[in-house]
C-alpha positions in Angstrom: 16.2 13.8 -213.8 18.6 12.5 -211.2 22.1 12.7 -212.0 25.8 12.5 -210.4 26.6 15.9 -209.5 30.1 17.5 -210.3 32.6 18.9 -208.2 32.3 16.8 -204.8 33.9 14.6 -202.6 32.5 12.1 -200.5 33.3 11.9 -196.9 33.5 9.7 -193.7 29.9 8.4 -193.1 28.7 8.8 -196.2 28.7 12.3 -196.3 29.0 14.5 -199.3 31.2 17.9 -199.2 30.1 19.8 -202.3 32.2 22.4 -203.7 30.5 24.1 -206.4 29.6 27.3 -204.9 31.0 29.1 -201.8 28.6 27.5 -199.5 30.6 24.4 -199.8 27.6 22.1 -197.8 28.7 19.4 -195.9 25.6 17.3 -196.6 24.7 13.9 -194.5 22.5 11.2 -196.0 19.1 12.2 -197.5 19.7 16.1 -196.9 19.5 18.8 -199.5 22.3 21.6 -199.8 21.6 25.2 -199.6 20.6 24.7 -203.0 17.4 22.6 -202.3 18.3 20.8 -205.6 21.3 18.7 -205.1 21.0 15.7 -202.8 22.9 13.4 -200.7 21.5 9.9 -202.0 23.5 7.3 -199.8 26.9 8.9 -200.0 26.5 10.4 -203.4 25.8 13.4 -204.3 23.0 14.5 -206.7 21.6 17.0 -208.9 17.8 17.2 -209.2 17.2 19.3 -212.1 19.4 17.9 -214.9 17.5 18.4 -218.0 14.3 19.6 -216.7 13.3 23.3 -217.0 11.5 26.1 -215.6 11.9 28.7 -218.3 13.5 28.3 -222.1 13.1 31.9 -224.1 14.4 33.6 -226.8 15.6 37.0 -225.5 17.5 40.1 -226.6 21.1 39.7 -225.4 20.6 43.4 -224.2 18.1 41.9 -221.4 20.7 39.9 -219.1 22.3 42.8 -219.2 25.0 42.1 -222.1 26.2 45.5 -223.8 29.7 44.2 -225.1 28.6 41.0 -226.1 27.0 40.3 -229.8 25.2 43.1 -229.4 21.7 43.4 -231.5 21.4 39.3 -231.6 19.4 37.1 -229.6 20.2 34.7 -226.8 18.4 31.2 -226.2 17.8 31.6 -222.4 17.3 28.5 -219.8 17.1 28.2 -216.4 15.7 25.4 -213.8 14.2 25.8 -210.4 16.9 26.6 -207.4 19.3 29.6 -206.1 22.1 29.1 -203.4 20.9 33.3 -202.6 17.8 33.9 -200.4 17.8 37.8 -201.6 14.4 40.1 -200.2 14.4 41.4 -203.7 14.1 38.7 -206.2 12.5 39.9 -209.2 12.1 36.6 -210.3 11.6 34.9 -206.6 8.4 32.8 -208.0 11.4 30.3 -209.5 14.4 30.9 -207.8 13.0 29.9 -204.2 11.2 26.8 -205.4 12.5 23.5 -203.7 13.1 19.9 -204.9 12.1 19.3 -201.4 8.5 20.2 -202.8 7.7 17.7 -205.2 4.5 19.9 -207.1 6.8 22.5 -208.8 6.4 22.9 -212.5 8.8 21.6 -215.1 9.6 20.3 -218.2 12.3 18.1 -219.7 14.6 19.5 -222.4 18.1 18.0 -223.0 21.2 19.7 -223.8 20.7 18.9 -227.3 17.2 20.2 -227.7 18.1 23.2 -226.3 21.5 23.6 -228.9 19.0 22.8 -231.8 16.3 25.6 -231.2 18.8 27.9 -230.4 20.7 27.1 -234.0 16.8 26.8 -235.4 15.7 30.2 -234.3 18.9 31.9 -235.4 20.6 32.7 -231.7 24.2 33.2 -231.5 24.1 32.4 -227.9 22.9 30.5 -224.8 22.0 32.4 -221.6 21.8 30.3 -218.0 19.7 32.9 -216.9 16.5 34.1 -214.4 17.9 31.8 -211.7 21.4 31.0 -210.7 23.0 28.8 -213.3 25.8 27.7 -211.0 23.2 25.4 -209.4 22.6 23.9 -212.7 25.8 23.8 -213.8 26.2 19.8 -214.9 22.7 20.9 -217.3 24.5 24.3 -218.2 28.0 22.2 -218.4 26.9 19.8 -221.1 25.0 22.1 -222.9 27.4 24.5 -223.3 30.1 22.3 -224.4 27.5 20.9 -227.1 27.1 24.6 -228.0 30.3 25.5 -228.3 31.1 22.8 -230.7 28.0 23.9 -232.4 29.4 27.3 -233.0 27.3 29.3 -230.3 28.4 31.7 -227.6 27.5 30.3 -223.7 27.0 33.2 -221.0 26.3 33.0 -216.9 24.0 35.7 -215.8 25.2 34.7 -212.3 24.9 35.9 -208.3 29.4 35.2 -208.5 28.8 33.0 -205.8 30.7 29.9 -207.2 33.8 28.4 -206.7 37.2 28.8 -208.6 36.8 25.1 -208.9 33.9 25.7 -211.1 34.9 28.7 -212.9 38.0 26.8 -214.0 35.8 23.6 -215.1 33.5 25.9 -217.1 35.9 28.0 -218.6 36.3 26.4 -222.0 33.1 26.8 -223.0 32.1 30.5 -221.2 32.3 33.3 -223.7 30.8 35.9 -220.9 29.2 36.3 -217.8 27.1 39.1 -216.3 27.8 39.0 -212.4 25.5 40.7 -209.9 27.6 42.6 -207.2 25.1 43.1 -205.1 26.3 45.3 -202.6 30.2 46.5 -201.3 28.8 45.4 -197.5 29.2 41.7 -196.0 26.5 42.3 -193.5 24.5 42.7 -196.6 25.0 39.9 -198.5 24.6 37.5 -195.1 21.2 39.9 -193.9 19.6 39.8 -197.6 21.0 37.2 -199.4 22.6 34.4 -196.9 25.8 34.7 -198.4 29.1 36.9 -198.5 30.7 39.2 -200.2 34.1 38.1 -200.9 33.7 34.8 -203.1 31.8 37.2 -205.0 34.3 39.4 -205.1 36.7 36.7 -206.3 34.9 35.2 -208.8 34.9 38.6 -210.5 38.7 38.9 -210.5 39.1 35.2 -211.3 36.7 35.1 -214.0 38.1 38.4 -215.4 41.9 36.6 -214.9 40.7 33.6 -216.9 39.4 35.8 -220.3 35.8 35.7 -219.9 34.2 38.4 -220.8 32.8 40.3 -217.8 30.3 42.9 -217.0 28.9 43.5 -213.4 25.3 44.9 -212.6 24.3 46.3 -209.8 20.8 46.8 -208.4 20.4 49.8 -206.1 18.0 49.6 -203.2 17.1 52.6 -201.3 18.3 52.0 -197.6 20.5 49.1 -198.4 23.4 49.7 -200.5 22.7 53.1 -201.6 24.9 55.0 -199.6 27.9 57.3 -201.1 30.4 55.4 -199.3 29.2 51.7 -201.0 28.1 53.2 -204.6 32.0 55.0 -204.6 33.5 51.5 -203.4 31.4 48.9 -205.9 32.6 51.5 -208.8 36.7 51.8 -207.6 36.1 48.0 -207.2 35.4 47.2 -210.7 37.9 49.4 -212.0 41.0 48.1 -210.4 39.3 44.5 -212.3 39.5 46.0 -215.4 38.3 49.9 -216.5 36.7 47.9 -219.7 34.3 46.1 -217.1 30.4 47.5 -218.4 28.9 48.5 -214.9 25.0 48.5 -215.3 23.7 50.5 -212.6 20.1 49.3 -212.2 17.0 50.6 -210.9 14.7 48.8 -207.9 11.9 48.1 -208.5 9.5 46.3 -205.2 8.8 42.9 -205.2 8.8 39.8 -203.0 10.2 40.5 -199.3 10.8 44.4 -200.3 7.7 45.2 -201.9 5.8 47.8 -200.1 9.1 50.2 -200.7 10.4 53.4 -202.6 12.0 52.5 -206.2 15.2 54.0 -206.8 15.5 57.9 -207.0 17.0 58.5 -210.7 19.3 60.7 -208.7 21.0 58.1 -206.8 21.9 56.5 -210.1 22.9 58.8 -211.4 25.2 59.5 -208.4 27.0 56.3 -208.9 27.2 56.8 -212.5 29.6 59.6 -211.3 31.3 57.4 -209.1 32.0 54.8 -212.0 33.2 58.1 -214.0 35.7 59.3 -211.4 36.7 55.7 -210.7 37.6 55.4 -214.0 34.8 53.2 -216.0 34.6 53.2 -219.8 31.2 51.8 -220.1 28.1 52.7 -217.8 24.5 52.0 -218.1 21.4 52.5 -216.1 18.6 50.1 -216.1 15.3 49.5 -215.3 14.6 53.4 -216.4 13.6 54.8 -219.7 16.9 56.7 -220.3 20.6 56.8 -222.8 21.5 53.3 -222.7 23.7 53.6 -225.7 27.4 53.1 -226.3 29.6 55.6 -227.5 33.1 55.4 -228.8 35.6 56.0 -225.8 38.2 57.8 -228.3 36.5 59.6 -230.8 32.8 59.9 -229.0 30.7 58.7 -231.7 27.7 57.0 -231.3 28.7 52.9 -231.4 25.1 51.0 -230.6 22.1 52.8 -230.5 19.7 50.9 -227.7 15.9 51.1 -227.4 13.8 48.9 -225.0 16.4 45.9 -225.3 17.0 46.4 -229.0 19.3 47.6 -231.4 18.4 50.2 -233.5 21.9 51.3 -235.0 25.1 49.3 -234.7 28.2 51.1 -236.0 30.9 48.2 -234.4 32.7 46.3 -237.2 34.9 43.4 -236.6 35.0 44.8 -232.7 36.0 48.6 -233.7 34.5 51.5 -234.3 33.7 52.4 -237.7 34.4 55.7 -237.7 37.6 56.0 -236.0 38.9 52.3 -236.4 39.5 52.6 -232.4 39.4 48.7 -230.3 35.8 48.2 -228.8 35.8 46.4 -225.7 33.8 42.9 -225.8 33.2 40.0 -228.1 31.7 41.0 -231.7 30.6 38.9 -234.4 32.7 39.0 -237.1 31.7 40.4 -240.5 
């Protein structure tokens, strides 16, 4: 469905500047930005994919990655076709690097409201704009949200960070959490692999931090790229100085799309930055993708807090957002008993 996109401006010669994510596109008449899925349409800029999805699934919240966030319930999960990243690695590349420019991709309508009644219908507490980048959906992710909130659900971003303050400050009302990739501590990377840059990522994890979403970062460590002491030490002494409560979730590579061909991740090298994260300071740490302790412990008394298995939760000792054996603050956002 076509629809009048948000946060734009039109400009001299019909032109469109749009400012919803750092690429800010100057786009002329009939173009596409970055995106492929917002348009120019004679002066007026466009989104493509309102109301019309690629995926809709219940999940764990434990797969976006969310550790602090309702842990042990389950998140109604959307996303449409688009990215403003171009990243080698993609896990899920089959989606996030389809065009509106090609007219044969797959698709289905749902509205804002459909999705807000099976979530409440299959007992989620949240909504996740998930698999691709919801910042490219964000008037679809905007409404629903809002409908959601006033529904009495939770809204998270499992997001690439490369947005706008504009839209951070536009979706704040309604964002309970976001899990932000920082991909790598190295501009050259981020233009290279995902034809972008580092610092508006960089920002939107201060900004979003500043403006009392909750915030956890993940990391996905590719051998050769961003594995180096040097970066893993700097993404870890980065977070910190955000907040020491930040969850960092280390992750594991796995090959597939451009990068396929190459080495996973050495469970040493994880380990190695889950050092770093240590000395930097870092409460909570988790590494994914492996079959290892994913499970939160009490930072003052050391007891086990949620017990983790496969994205599920076994054992969850957290009441009212503290621990139940020592009474001691647990950072996130907890249900209430």
């Amino acid at each position: 469905m076509m629809k009048e996109a948000m946060l734009y401006e039109k400009l001299e010669n019909n032109k469109a500047h749009c400012y919803l994510c750092a690429h800010q596109c100057k786009i002329n008449p009939g173009q596409f930005g970055f995106c492929a899925v917002r348009k120019n349409v004679e002066g007026s800029l466009k989104t493509l994919v309102y109301g019309e999805v690629i995926a809709a699934n219940i999940d764990p919240i434990e797969k976006k990655p969310l550790y602090h966030f309702l842990p042990g319930s389950q998140s109604f999960s959307i996303a449409t076709i688009g990215c403003n990243f171009k990243c080698g690695f993609c896990q899920n590349w089959q989606i996030s690097q389809v065009s509106k420019k090609d007219q044969n991709h797959p698709g289905y309508k749902l509205s804002p409201e459909d999705i807000v009644k099976q979530a409440k219908d299959n007992s989620c507490q949240s909504i996740s704009y998930t698999y691709t980048e919801p910042t490219i959906f964000f008037e679809y992710a905007y409404d629903t949200a809002k409908l959601a909130k006033a529904e009495g659900l939770k809204n998270n971003f499992v997001t690439n960070g490369y947005m706008t303050k504009q839209a951070l400050e536009v979706i704040k009302p309604y964002l309970d959490a976001a899990n932000i990739d920082l991909k790598s501590f190295d501009d050259s990377f981020y233009k290279k692999i995902c034809s972008g840059s580092l610092q508006p990522v960089l920002d939107s994890i201060e900004f979003a931090k500043d403006l009392g979403v909750w915030v956890e970062v993940t990391t996905l460590v590719v051998p050769g790229q961003n594995d180096s002491e040097e970066e893993l030490r700097k993404i870890a002494e980065f977070i910190a100085s955000v907040g020491e409560d930040i969850p960092w979730h280390i992750s594991r590579f796995h090959p597939d799309y451009k990068f396929e061909g190459r080495d996973s991740t050495p469970l040493q090298t994880l380990k190695k930055a889950y050092n770093f994260g240590k000395q930097a300071g870092l409460k909570y740490i988790y590494l994914g993708n492996i079959l290892d302790d994913s499970n939160t412990y009490c930072e003052k008394c050391g007891k086990l807090l949620v017990k983790r298995a496969y994205f599920g939760v076994s054992e969850n000792n957290i009441k009212n957002g503290k621990c139940s054996f020592c009474q001691s603050a647990v950072d996130g956002v907890y249900q209430k008993a």
